[in-house]
C-alpha positions as CSV (number, residue, x, y, z in Angstrom):
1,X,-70.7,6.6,-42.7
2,X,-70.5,7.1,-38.7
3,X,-72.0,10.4,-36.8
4,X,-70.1,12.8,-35.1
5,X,-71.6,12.4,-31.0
6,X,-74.0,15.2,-30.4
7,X,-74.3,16.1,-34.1
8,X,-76.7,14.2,-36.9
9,X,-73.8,14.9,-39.4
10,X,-71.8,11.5,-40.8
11,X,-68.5,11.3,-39.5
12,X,-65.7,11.6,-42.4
13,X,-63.8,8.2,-40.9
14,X,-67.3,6.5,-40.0
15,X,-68.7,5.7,-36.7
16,X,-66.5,6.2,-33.3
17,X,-68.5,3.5,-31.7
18,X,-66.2,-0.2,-30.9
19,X,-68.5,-2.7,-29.4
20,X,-65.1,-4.6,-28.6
21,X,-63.6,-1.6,-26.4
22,X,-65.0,-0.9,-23.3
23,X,-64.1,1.4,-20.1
24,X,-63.8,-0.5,-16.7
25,X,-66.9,-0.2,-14.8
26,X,-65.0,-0.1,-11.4
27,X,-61.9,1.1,-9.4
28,X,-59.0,-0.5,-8.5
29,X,-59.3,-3.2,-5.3
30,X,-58.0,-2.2,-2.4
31,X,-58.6,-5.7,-1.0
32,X,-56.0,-7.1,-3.3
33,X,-53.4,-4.3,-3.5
34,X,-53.8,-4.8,0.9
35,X,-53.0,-8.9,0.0
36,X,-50.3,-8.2,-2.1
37,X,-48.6,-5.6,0.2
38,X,-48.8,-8.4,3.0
39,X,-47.6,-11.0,1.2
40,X,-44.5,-9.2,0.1
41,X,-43.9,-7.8,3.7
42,X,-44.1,-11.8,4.7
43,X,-41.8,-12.9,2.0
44,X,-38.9,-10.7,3.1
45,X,-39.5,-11.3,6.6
46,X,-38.7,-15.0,5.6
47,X,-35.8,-14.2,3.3
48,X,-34.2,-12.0,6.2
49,X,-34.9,-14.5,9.0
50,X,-33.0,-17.4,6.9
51,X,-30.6,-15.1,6.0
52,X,-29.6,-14.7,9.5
53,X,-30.1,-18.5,10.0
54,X,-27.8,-19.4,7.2
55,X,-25.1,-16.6,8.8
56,X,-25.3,-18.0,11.9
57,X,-25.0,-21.7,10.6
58,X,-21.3,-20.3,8.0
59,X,-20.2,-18.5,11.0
60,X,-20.5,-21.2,13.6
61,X,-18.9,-23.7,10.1
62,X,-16.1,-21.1,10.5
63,X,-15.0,-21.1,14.1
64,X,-15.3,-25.1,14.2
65,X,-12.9,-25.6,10.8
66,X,-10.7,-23.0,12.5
67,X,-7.1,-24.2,11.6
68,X,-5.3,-25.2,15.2
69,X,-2.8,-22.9,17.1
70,X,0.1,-24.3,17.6
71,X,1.6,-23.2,21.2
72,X,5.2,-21.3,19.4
73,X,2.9,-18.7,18.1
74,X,3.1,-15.1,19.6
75,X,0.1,-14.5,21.3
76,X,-2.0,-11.9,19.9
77,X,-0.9,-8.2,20.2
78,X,2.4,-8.9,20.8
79,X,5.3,-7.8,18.2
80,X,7.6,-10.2,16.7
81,X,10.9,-10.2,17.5
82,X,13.6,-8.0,15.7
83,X,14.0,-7.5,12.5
84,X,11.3,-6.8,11.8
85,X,9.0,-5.4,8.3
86,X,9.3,-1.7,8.0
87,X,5.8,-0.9,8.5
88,X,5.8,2.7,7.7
89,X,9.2,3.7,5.6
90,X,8.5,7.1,5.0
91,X,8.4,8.0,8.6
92,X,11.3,5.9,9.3
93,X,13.1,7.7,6.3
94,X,12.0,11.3,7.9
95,X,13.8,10.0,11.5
96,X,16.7,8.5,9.4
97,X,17.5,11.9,7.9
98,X,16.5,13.7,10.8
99,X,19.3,11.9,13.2
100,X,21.8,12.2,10.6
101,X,21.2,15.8,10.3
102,X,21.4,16.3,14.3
103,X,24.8,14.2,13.9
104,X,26.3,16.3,11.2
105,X,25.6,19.7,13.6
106,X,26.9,18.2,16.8
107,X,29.8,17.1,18.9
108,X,30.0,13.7,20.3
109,X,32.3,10.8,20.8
110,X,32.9,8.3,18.3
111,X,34.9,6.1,20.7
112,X,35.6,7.3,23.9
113,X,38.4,5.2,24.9
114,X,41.0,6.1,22.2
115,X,39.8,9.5,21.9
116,X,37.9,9.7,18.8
117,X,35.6,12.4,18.4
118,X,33.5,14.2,15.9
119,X,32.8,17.8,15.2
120,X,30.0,19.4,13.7
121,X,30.8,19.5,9.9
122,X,31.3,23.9,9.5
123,X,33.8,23.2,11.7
124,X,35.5,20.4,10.6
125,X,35.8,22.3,6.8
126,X,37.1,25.3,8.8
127,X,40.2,22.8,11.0
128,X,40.6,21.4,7.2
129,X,41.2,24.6,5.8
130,X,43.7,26.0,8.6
131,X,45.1,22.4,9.1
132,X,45.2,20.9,5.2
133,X,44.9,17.2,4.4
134,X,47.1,15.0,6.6
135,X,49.9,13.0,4.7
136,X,51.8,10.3,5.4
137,X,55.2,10.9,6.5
138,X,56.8,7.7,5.5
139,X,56.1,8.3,1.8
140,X,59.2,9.7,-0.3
141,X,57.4,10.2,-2.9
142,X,53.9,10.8,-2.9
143,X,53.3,10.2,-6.4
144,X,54.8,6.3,-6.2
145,X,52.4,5.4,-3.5
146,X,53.7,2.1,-1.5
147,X,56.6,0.9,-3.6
148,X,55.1,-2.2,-3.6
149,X,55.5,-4.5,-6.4
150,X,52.5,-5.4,-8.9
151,X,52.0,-9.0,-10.4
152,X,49.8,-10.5,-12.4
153,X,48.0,-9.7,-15.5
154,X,45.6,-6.9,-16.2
155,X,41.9,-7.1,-17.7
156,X,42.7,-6.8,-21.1
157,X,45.2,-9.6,-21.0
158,X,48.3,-7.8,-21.2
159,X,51.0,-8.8,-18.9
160,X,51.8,-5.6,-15.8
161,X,55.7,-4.7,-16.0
162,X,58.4,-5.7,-13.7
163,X,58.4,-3.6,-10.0
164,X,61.3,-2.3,-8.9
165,X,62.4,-5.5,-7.1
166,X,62.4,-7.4,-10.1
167,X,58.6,-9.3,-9.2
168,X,56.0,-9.4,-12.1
């Protein structure tokens, strides 16, 4: 049985000694954590330098395989011509709504030369209710409409009966 250090008395699991096991008998090297530092500053300097070299190589690939321009083509900045994409409906859809709400609330000619105006749409509901619906004055009876003989056949396949006049 092994001895407890510092004590003549067997130790229960025998003796702590391990001739195999040993404790370093120095400290780390600063020499070769300095090496190592250096060499891994030098190795991404090189990366990053032919990083940039292979960058510069693609872009300047680029700009020569550069498809022609042919001379129809706008030049750059300037619009195509009309029609053209709606590039932001929503605000197109705001002025839409906005104009045709100006329009419903305002007076202004329709066509000038035969006198066709509009009126802002309270008023025209109040000339309709003084006024009523305009009707034609040729008709003798409203309810028959043009007098005007139909022909032919009607969806379902059954055959329209003879106008007035004797037509189918």
């Amino acid at each position: 049985m092994g001895t407890t250090p510092g004590t003549d008395a067997p130790h229960p699991h025998g003796s702590l000694h391990n001739p195999e096991v040993a404790h370093e008998h120095s400290d780390v090297s600063i020499r070769a954590v300095v090496w190592f530092v250096v060499a891994l500053v030098a190795t991404a300097a090189v990366i990053h330098v032919s990083m940039l070299g292979l960058f510069v190589a693609l872009d300047k690939l680029e700009v020569r395989n550069d498809p022609t321009v042919t001379p129809l083509m706008a030049p750059a900045g300037e619009l195509p011509p009309e029609p053209r994409l709606q590039t932001t409906p929503w605000e197109d859809l705001k002025q839409w709504r906005a104009d045709e709400e100006r329009h419903l609330h305002s007076y202004g000619w329709v066509d000038e030369k035969t006198g066709v105006a509009h009126v802002p749409i309270e008023k025209a509901k109040e000339l309709l209710l003084q006024r009523g619906l305009p009707v034609r004055p040729a008709a003798a009876d409203p309810v028959e409409g043009t007098h005007a003989a139909a022909s032919g056949e009607a969806s379902g396949g059954r055959t329209i009966p003879k106008g007035p006049g004797g037509q189918q």
